[in-house]
C-alpha positions in Angstrom: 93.7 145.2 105.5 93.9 147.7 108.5 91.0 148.7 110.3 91.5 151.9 112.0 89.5 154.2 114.6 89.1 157.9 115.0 87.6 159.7 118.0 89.8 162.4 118.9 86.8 164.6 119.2 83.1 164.4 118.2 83.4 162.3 115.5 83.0 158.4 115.9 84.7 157.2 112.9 86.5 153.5 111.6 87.6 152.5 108.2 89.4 149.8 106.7 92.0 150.2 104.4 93.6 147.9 101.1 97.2 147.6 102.3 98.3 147.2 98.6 95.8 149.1 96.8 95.6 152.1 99.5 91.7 151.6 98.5 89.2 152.2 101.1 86.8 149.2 101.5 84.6 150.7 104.2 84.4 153.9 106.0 81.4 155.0 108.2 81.8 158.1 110.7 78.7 159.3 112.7 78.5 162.8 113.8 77.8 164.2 117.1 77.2 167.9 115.9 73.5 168.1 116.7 74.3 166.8 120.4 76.5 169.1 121.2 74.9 172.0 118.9 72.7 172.8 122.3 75.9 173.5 124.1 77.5 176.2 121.8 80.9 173.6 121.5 81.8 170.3 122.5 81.2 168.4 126.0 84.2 166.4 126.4 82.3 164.3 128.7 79.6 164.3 126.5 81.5 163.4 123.6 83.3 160.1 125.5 79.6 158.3 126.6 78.9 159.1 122.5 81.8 157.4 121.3 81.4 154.7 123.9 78.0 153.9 122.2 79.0 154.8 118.7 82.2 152.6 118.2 81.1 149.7 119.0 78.0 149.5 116.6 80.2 150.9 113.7 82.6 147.9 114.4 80.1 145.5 114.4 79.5 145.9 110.9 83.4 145.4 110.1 83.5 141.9 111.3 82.6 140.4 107.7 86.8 142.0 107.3 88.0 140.4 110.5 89.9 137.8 109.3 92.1 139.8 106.6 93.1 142.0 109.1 97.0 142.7 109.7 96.8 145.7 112.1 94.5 147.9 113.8 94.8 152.0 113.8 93.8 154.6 116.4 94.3 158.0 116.4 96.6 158.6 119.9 97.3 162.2 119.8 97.0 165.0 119.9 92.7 165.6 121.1 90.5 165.1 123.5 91.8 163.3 126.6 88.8 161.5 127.3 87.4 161.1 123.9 91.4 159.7 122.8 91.3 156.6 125.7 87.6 155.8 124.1 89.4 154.8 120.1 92.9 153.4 122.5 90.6 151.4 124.7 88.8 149.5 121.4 91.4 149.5 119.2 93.6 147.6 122.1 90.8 144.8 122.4 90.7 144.9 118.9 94.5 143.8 118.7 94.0 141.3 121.8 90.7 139.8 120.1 92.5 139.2 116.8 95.9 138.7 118.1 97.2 141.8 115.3 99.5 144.8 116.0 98.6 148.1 117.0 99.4 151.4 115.2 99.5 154.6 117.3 98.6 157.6 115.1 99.3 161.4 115.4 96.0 163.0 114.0 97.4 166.2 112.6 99.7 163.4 110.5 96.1 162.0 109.1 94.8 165.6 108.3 98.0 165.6 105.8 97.4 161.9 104.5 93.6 163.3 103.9 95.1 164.3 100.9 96.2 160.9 99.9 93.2 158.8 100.7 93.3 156.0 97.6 96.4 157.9 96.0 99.6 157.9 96.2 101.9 160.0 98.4 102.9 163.8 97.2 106.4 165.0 99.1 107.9 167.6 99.6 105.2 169.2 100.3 104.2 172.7 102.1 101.4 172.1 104.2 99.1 174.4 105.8 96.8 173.0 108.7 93.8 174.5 110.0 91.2 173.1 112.4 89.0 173.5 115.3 92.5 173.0 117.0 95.3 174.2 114.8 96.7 176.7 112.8 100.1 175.8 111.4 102.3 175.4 108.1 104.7 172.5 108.1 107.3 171.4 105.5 107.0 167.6 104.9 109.3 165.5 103.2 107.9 162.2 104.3 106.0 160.6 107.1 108.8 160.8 109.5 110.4 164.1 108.6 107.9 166.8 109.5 109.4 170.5 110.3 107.0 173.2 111.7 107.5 176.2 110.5 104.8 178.6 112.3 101.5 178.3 114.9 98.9 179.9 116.1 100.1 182.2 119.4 96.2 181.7 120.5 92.9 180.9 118.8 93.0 178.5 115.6 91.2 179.4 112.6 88.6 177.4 112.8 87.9 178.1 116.5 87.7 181.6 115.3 85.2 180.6 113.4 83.1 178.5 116.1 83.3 181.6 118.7 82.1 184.4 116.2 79.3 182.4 114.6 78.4 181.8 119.1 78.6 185.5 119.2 75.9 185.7 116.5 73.8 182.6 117.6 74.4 180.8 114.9 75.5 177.7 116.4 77.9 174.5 116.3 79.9 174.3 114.2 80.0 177.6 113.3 82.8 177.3 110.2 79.8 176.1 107.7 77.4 178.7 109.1 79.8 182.3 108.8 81.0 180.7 105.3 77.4 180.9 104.1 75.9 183.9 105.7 79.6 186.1 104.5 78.1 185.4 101.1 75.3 187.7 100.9 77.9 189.9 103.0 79.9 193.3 102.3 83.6 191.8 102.8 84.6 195.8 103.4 82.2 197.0 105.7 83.9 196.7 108.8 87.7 197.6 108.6 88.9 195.2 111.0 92.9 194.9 111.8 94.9 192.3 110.2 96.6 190.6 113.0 100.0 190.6 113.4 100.5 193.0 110.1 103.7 194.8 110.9 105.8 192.3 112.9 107.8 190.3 110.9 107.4 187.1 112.8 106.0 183.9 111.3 103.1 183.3 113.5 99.2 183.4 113.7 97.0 185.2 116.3 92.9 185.5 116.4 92.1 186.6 119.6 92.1 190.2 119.2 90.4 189.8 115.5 87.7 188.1 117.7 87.9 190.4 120.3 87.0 193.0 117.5 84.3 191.4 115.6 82.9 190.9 119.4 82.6 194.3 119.7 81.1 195.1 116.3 78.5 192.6 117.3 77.6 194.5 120.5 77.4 197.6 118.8 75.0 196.4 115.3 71.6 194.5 114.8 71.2 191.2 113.5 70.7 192.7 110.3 74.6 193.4 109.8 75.8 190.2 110.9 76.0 189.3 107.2 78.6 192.1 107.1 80.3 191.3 110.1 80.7 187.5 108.8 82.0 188.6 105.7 84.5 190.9 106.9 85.6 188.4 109.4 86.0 186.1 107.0 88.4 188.3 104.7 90.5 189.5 107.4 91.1 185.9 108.6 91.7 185.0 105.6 94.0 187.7 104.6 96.2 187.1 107.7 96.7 183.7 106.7 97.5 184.9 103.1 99.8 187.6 104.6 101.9 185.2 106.7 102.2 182.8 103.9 103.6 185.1 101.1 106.4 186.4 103.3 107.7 182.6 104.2 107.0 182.3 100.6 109.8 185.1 99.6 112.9 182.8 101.0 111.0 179.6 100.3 109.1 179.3 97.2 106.2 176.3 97.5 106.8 173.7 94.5 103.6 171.5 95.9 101.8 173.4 98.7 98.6 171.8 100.4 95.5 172.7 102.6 94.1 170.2 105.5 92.3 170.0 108.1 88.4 171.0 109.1 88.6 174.6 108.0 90.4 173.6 104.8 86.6 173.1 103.3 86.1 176.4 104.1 85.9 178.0 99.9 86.9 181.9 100.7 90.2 180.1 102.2 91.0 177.7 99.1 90.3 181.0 96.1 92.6 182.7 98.0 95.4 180.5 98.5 94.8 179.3 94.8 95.4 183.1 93.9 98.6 183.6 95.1 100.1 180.1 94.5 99.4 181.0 90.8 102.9 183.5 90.6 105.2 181.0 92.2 103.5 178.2 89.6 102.7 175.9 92.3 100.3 172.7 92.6 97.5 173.0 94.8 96.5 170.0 96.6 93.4 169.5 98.6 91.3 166.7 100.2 87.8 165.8 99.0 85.3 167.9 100.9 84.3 164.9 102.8 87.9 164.0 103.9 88.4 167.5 105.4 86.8 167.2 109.4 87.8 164.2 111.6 87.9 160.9 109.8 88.8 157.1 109.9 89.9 156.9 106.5 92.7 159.4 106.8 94.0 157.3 110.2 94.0 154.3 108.0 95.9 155.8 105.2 98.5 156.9 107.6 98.2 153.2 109.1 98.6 151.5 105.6 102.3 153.9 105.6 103.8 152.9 108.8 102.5 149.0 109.0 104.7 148.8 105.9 107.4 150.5 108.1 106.7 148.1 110.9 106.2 151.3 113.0 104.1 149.6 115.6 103.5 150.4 119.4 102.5 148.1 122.4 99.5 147.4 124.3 101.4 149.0 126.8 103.3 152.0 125.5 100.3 153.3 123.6 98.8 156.2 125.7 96.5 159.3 124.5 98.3 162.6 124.8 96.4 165.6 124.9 98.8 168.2 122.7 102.3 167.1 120.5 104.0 169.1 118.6 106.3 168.8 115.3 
């Protein structure tokens, strides 16, 4: 078995993981939303001193697993600085304690094993990620060979998300609460700009949609902020859907996939489902409870690369901030 540790933000989160059955025998994350809800976003300071208390209690109920373990997990990169070394730090006395190798993981690699948590692996495969922290599609043919093919100049989707619902008071995270209040909305209402419509370029940009629905927010009552979500919402949305149907034209998706936090997000999937439906494509998309920050995506990534003997040392394993494909 594996046991691997996720804290690259404000979730405290371990799992362990069946090497030869890829089944999940324990999995237990615990959530820091409500104490950083007060704040409008996450504390990274905040968030370490939680996961310093957190970690340890979740792993104290692993130890009945201790001695079937082969390796240990931990998500290295990319995050939170400080909330990274909190997962390193345990997951190295982990490996001392028990005398087992270490396994550094890239977390926006676990948002695509999300989709493979207790199944088998799906390549080639057109991903699209989108998270607090990312907006990018990547071609993946397996675990090592990852291409990106476009990113977000500025704001990710789901940050988008966060800073409009703060515009309306509507808290942390904000994802969940625009999603709901767009429903009773009028998707048409507010004719916001598609961002970058007429440029050919295969890239994603929100600030100046935010910048926009800003504005509508200054100028309306808080009884059109259903409007404003829903119109939001579409336009996001539709930029997405925009920039994927012209890489789509010279590269036609066979299996196509959407991860990450804002993957839960419902407008987002009906859409995508929509247009993958002329290029007869297979949708693939993680459990609803697999989509935010978790351990058991770490672990599946673990299981894939302790069969690979892709470990890393006590002392080359270091938390980095931002990688790239």
């Amino acid at each position: 078995m594996i046991l691997s540790i996720e804290s690259s933000c404000d979730d405290s989160a371990i799992s362990i993981t069946e090497i030869a059955t890829n089944k999940l025998l324990f999995h237990k994350k615990i959530s820091q939303e409500l104490d950083h809800s007060v704040y409008g976003g996450v504390v990274p300071e905040l968030a370490a001193r939680l996961h310093a208390e957190a970690l340890p209690k979740i792993l104290q109920e692993c130890e009945p697993y201790f001695k079937d373990l082969k390796a240990v997990g931990v998500t290295a990169s990319p995050g939170l600085a400080v909330t990274l070394i909190e997962g390193v730090t345990l997951a190295k006395a982990v490996s001392v304690a028990l005398d087992i190798p270490l396994i550094g993981v890239n977390h926006l690699i676990g948002h695509i094993y999300s989709l493979f948590i207790e199944k088998e692996t799906v390549f080639p495969l057109t991903v699209l990620l989108v998270s607090g922290g990312h907006t990018q599609v990547m071609e993946v043919k397996s675990l090592t060979e990852i291409t990106t093919i476009a990113k977000s100049m500025d704001d990710s989707f789901g940050e988008s998300f966060d800073k409009v619902a703060k515009m309306m008071g509507l808290g942390y995270p904000g994802g969940p609460a625009i999603q709901e209040l767009a429903k009773e909305g009028d998707r048409k209402r507010y004719n916001f700009t598609v961002p970058l419509l007429r440029t050919p370029k295969l890239a994603f940009s929100y600030s100046g949609l935010k910048n926009a629905v800003r504005l509508a927010v200054e100028k309306s009552e808080p009884k059109d902020y259903k409007d404003i979500a829903a119109s939001f919402e579409h336009i996001a949305t539709k930029h997405l859907v925009h920039k994927l149907k012209k890489y789509f034209q010279n590269h036609p998706p066979k299996n196509f996939a959407i991860v990450g936090g804002a993957s839960a997000n419902l407008y987002l999937r009906s859409q995508i489902k929509d247009i993958l439906k002329s290029y007869n494509a297979k949708l693939l998309l993680s459990d609803l409870q697999y989509c935010s920050d978790n351990a058991a995506m770490i672990g599946r990534v673990a299981v894939e690369m302790y069969k690979k003997k892709m470990f890393t040392s006590l002392e080359e394993l270091e938390v980095a901030a931002r990688v790239d494909f």
